[in-house]
C-alpha positions as CSV (number, residue, x, y, z in Angstrom):
1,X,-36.6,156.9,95.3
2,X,-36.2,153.4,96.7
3,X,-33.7,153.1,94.6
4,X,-31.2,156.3,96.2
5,X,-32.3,155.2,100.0
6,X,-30.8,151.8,98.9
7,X,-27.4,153.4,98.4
8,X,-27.7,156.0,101.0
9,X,-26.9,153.9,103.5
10,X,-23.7,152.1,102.5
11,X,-22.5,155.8,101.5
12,X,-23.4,157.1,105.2
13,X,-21.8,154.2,106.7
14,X,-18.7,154.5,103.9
15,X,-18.6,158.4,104.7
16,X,-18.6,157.4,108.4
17,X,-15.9,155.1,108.3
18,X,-13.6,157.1,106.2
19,X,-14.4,160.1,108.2
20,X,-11.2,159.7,110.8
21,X,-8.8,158.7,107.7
22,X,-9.6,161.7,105.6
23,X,-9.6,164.5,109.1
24,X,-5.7,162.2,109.8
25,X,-4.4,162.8,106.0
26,X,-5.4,166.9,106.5
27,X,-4.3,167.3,109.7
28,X,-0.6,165.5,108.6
29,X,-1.0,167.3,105.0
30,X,1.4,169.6,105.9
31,X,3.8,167.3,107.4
32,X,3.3,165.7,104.0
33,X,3.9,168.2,102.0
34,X,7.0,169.7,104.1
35,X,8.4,166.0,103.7
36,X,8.4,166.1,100.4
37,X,9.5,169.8,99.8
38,X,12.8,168.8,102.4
39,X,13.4,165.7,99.8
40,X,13.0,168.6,96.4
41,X,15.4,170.7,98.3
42,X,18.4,167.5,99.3
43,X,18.2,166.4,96.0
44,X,19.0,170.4,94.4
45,X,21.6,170.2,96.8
46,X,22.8,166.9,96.3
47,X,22.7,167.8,92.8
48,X,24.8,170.6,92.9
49,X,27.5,169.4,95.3
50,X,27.7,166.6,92.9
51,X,28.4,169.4,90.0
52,X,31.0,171.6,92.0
53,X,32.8,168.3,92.7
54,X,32.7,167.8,88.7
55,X,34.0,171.1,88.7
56,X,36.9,170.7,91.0
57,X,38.0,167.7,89.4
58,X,38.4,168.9,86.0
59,X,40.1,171.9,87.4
60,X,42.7,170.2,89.1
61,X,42.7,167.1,86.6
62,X,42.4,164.4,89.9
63,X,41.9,162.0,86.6
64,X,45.7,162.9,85.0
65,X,46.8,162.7,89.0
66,X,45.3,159.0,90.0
67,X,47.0,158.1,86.4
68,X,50.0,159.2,87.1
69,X,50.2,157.1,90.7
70,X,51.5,153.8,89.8
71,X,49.1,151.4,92.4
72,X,51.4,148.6,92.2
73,X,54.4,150.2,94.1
74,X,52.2,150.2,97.3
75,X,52.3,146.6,97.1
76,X,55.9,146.0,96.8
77,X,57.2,144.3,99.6
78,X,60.7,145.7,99.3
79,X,59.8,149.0,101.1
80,X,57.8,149.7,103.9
81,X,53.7,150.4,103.5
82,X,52.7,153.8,102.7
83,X,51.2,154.6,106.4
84,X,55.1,154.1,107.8
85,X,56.8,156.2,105.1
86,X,54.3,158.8,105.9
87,X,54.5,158.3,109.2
88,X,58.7,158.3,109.2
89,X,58.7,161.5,107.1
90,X,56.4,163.2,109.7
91,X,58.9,162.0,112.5
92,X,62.0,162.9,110.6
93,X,60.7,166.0,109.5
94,X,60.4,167.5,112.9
95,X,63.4,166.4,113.8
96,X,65.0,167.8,111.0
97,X,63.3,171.4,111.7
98,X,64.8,170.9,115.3
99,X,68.2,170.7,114.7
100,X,69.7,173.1,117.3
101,X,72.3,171.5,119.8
102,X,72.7,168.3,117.8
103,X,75.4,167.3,116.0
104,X,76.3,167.8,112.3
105,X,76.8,163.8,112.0
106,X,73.3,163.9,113.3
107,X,71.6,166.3,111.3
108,X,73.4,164.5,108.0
109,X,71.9,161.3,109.6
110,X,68.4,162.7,109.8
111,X,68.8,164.7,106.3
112,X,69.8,161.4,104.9
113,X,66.9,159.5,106.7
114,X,64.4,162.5,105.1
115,X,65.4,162.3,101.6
116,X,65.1,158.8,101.6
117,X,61.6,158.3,102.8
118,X,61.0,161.4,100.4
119,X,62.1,159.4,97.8
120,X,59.8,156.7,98.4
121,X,56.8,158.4,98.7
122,X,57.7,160.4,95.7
123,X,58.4,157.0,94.0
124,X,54.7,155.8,95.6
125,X,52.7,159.1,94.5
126,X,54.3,159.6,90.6
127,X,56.2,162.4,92.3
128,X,59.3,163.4,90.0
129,X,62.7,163.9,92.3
130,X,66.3,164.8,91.9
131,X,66.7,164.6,95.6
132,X,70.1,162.1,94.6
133,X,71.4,164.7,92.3
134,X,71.5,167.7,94.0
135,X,73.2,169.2,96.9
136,X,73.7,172.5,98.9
137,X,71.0,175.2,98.8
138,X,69.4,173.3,95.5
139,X,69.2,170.1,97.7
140,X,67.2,172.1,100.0
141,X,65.2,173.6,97.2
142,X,64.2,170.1,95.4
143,X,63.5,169.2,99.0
144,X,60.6,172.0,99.7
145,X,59.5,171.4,96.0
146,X,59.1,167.4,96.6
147,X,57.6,168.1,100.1
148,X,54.9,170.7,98.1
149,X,54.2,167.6,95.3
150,X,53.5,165.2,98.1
151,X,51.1,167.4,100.1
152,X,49.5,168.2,96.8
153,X,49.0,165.1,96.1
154,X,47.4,164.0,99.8
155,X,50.4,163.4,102.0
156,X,49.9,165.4,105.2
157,X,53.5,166.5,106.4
158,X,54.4,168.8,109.4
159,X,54.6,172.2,108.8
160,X,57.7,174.5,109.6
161,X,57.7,176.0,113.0
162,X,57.8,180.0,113.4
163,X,61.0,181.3,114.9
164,X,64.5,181.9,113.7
165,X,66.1,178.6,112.3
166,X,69.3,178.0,114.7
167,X,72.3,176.3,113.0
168,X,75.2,175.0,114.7
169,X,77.9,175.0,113.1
């Protein structure tokens, strides 16, 4: 019996001591637990954002697209940086929707101006144009085509006003 009253007392005093610890970790058991059940659900999420992502890019085949873009034409120092072509065909591009009152020299000038930075960006992106060998209502075509191949590949371009288009001729 001496023996058990010789441990009684460290365990009282242990028991004591570790009294406010063990009333702490069940009071913030549930914080705890709702920590760790927030962490089980970001990761399922995280997990499958990561998988529709995977999914996305196999359907549109972003790995045949970034192959295709040829990353040493936006270093060339013989045209301007991407940001100013995209920038030029955003300016030009309204200016070529608002045509009416101007002159035909000028809308030629702008058309001109248009294709050019079309071609440039095309050349930047792995677009394909025929933007030179066209002309007429297929010039105008290739144009909308090349304009639909650059904002399918990221370039953000203006988009046509509503309204009747007014010509004048």
């Amino acid at each position: 019996m001496a023996i058990v009253h010789a441990f009684a007392l460290p365990l009282a005093i242990l028991a004591v001591v570790c009294l406010p610890a063990v009333v702490a970790a069940l009071i913030c058991a549930d914080e705890l637990v709702d920590r760790f059940v927030c962490w089980i659900v970001e990761r399922r999420e995280s997990g499958r954002l990561r998988r529709a992502i995977n999914r996305l890019d196999r359907t549109f085949e972003v790995d045949s697209l970034n192959r295709e873009i040829d990353l040493a034409e936006f270093d060339r120092v013989d045209h301007p940086s991407f940001e100013r072509i995209a920038s030029d065909l955003r300016r030009l591009g309204g200016q070529r929707l608002g045509v009416a009152g101007r002159s035909r020299l000028w809308q030629n000038a702008v058309l001109e101006a248009y294709d050019d930075r079309l071609r440039l960006a095309s050349r930047c992106l792995g677009v394909a144009e025929h933007l030179g060998d066209l002309d007429g209502v297929d010039l105008e075509i290739e144009r909308v085509r090349v304009e639909g191949e650059l904002q399918a590949a990221g370039l953000i371009l203006p988009a046509p006003r509503a309204g009747p288009r007014q010509d004048s001729t």
